[in-house]
C-alpha positions in Angstrom: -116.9 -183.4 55.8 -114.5 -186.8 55.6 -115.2 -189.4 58.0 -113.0 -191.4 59.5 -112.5 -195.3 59.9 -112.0 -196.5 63.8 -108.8 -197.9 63.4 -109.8 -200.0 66.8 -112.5 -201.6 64.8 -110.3 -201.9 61.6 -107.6 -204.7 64.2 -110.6 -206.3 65.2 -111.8 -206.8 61.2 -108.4 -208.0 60.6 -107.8 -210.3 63.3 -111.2 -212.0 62.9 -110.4 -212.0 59.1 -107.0 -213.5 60.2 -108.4 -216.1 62.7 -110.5 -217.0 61.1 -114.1 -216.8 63.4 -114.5 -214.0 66.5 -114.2 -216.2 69.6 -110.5 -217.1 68.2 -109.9 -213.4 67.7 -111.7 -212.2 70.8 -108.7 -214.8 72.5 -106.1 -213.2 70.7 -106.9 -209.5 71.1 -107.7 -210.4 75.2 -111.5 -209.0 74.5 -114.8 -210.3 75.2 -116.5 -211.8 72.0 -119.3 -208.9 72.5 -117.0 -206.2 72.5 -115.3 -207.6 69.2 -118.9 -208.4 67.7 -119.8 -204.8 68.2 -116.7 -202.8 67.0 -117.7 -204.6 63.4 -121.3 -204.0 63.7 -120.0 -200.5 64.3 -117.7 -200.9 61.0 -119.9 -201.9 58.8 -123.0 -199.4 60.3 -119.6 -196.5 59.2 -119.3 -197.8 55.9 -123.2 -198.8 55.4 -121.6 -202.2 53.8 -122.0 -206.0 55.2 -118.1 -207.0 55.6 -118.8 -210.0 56.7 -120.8 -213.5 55.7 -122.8 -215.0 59.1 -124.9 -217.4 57.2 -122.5 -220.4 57.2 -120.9 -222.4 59.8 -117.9 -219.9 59.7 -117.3 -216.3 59.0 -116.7 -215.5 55.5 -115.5 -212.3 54.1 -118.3 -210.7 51.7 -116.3 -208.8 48.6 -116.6 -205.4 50.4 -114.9 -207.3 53.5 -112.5 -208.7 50.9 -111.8 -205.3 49.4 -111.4 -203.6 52.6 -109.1 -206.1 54.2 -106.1 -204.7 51.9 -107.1 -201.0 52.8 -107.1 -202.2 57.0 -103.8 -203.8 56.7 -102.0 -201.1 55.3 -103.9 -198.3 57.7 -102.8 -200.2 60.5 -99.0 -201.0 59.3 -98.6 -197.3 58.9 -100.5 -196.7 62.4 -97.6 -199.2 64.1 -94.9 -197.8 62.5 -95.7 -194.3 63.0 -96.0 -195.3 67.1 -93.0 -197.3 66.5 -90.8 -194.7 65.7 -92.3 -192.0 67.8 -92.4 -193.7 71.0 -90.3 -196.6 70.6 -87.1 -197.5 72.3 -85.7 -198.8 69.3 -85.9 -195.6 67.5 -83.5 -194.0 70.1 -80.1 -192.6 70.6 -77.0 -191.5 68.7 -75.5 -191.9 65.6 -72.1 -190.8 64.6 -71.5 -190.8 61.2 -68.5 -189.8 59.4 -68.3 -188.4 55.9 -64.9 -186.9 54.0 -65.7 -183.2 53.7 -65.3 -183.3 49.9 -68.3 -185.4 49.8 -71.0 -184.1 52.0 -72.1 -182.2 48.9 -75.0 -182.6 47.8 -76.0 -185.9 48.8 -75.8 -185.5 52.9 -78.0 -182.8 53.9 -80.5 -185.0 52.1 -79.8 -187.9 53.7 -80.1 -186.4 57.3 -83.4 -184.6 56.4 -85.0 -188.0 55.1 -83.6 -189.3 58.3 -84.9 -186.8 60.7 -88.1 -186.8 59.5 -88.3 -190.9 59.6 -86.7 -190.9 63.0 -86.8 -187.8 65.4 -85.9 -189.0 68.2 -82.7 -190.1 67.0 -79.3 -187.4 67.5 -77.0 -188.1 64.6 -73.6 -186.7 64.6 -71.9 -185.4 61.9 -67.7 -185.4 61.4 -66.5 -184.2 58.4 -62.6 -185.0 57.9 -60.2 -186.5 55.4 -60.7 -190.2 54.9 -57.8 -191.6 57.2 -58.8 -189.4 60.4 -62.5 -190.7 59.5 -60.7 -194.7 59.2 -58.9 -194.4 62.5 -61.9 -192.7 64.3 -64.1 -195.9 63.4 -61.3 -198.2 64.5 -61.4 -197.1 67.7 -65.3 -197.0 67.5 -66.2 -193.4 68.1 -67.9 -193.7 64.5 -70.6 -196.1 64.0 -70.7 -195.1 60.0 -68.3 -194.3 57.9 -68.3 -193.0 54.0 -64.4 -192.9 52.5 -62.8 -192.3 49.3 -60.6 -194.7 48.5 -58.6 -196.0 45.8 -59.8 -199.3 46.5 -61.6 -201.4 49.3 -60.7 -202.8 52.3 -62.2 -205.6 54.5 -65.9 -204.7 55.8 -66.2 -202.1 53.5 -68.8 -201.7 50.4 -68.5 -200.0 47.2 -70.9 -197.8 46.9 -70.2 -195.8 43.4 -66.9 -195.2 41.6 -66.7 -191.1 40.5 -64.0 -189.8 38.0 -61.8 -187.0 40.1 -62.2 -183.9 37.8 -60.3 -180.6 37.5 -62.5 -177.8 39.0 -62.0 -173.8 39.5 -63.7 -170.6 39.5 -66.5 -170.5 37.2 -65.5 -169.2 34.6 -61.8 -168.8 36.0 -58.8 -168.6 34.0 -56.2 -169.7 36.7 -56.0 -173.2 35.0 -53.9 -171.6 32.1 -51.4 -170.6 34.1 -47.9 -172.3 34.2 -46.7 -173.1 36.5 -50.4 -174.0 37.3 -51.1 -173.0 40.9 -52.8 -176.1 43.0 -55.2 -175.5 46.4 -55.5 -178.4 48.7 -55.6 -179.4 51.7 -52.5 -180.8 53.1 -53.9 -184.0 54.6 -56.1 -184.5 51.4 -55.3 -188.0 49.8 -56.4 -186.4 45.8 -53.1 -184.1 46.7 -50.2 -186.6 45.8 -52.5 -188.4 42.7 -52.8 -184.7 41.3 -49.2 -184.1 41.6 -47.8 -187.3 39.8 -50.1 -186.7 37.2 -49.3 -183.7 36.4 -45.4 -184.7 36.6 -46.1 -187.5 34.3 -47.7 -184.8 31.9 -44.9 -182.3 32.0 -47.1 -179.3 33.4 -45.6 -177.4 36.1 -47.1 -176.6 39.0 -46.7 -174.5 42.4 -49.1 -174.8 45.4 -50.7 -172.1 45.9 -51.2 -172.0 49.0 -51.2 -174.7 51.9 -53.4 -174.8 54.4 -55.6 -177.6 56.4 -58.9 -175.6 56.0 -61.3 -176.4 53.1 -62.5 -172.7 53.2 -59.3 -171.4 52.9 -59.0 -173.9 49.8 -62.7 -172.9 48.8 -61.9 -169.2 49.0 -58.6 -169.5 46.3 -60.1 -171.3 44.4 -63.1 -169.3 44.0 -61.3 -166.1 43.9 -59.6 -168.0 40.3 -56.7 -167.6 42.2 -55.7 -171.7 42.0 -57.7 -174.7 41.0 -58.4 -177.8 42.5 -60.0 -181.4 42.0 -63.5 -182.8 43.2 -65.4 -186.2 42.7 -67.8 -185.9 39.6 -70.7 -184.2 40.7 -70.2 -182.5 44.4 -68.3 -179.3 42.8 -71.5 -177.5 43.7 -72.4 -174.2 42.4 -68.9 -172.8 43.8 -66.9 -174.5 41.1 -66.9 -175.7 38.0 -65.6 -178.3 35.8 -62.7 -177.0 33.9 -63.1 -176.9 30.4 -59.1 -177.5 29.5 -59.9 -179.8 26.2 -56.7 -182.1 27.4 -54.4 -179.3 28.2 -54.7 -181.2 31.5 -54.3 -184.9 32.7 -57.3 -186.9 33.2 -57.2 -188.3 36.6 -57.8 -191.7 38.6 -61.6 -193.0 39.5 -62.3 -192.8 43.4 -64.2 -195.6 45.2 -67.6 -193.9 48.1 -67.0 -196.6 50.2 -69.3 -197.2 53.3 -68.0 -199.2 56.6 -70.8 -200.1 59.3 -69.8 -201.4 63.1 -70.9 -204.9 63.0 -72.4 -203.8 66.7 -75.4 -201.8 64.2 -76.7 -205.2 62.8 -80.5 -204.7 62.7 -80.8 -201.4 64.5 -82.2 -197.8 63.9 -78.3 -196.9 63.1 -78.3 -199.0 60.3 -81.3 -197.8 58.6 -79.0 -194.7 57.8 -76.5 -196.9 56.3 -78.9 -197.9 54.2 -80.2 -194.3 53.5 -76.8 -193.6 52.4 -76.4 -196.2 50.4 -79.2 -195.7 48.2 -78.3 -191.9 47.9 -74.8 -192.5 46.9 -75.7 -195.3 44.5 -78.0 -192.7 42.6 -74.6 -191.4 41.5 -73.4 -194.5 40.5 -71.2 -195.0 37.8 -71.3 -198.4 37.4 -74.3 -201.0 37.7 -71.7 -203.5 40.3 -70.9 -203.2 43.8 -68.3 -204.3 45.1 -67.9 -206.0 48.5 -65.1 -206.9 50.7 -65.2 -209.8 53.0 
């Protein structure tokens, strides 16, 4: 059967450790020198070990004090954070967070399971639109986090990873040898106009499909190899694939993940998602530099 270390006794060992003697850590702790005496006497009776050296002037630590301390530190940083985060004030409250619905594949419903488990008392909202709904929302601060795609980067906003926009369809599909080649996108969706001119500059026809402002709609024609589409590198899923067109098609532009944070989240709970997202999306990185604006 596993014993367990009192974790009462364990502050005590690391305050007198700390303080250097027991009546300055008795002081600290607002105890009585005999109560701190006896929850190391009960310490080291637990671990049958002497932690500490009486026979000087001071209070040294023996080796198995020494080797302990690191163990007690960490025990008791996870014990404060634990409590922290559980019962804390700080660790309340809402997020909103807004992410372009062509990216909230795959990396998202990560990121908001890390971050429920790390912080459960904290409600995050989720809106999924197109990039400029998601910029003016935040302007008018009814978003305290932001992700875009963007061509570039604007003022207060951070570079996260720079994805090639690729040509995706039905796996399998043969709709992308059509001509004229039939498009799906959202009406509002800024890849739509980039898709176009390319394709204009490349001489291949094309029709849209259909038009519509729902991405299932778009979702559904394209997985029905009805129409294809484009997607960021990596967050076609397992509805799509790439298309394998051998430069039948143009290549298209490279897309900035940008991230914008309210200046209001400076060293709050909210920001530790930023920073969740952050490292998530860098993980796809394509390049090793980030780019901030100032």
């Amino acid at each position: 059967m596993p014993r367990n270390l009192d974790l009462t006794a364990l502050r005590s060992f690391v305050t007198v450790a700390d303080c250097g003697g027991v009546t300055r850590a008795a002081g600290l702790m607002n105890l009585t020198q005999s109560a701190v005496s006896m929850q190391l006497k009960r310490l080291e009776e637990a671990l049958d070990l002497p932690l500490l050296d009486r026979s000087g002037r001071g209070i040294a630590l023996t080796p198995a004090g020494e080797q302990l301390l690191g163990y007690a530190r960490r025990m008791l940083q996870l014990n404060d954070e634990a409590l922290r985060k559980m019962t804390g004030s700080d660790f309340e409250g809402v997020l909103r967070l807004g992410v372009p619905h062509d990216i909230v594949y795959p990396v998202i419903p990560k990121v908001l399971h890390r971050f429920a488990a790390d912080y459960p008392r904290v409600k995050v909202q989720l809106a999924s639109s197109f990039t400029r709904v998601l910029r003016s929302q935040f302007e008018r601060g009814e978003l305290d986090v932001i992700l875009t795609t963007e061509g570039g980067v604007d003022q207060g906003g951070e570079t996260l990873t720079t994805l090639p926009l690729v040509w995706v369809g039905a796996p399998g599909g043969q709709a992308w040898k059509q001509r004229p080649l039939p498009l799906a996108f959202e009406e509002r969706c800024r890849f739509r106009q980039e898709v176009q001119a390319q394709l204009d500059r490349a001489g291949v026809p094309w029709e849209m499909a259909v038009e519509s402002e729902s991405t299932r709609s778009i979702e559904a024609t394209v997985s029905a190899d009805l129409a294809v589409h484009a997607m960021l590198e990596g967050t076609e899923g397992q509805m799509f694939q790439q298309i394998p067109h051998g430069g039948t098609l143009p290549d298209l532009e490279r897309i900035n993940i940008n991230i914008y944070v309210a200046e209001t989240l400076a060293g709050t709970v909210q920001a530790e998602m930023a920073d969740q997202v952050r490292h998530a999306f860098r993980a796809m990185g394509a390049g090793p530099d980030l780019r901030v604006a100032g």
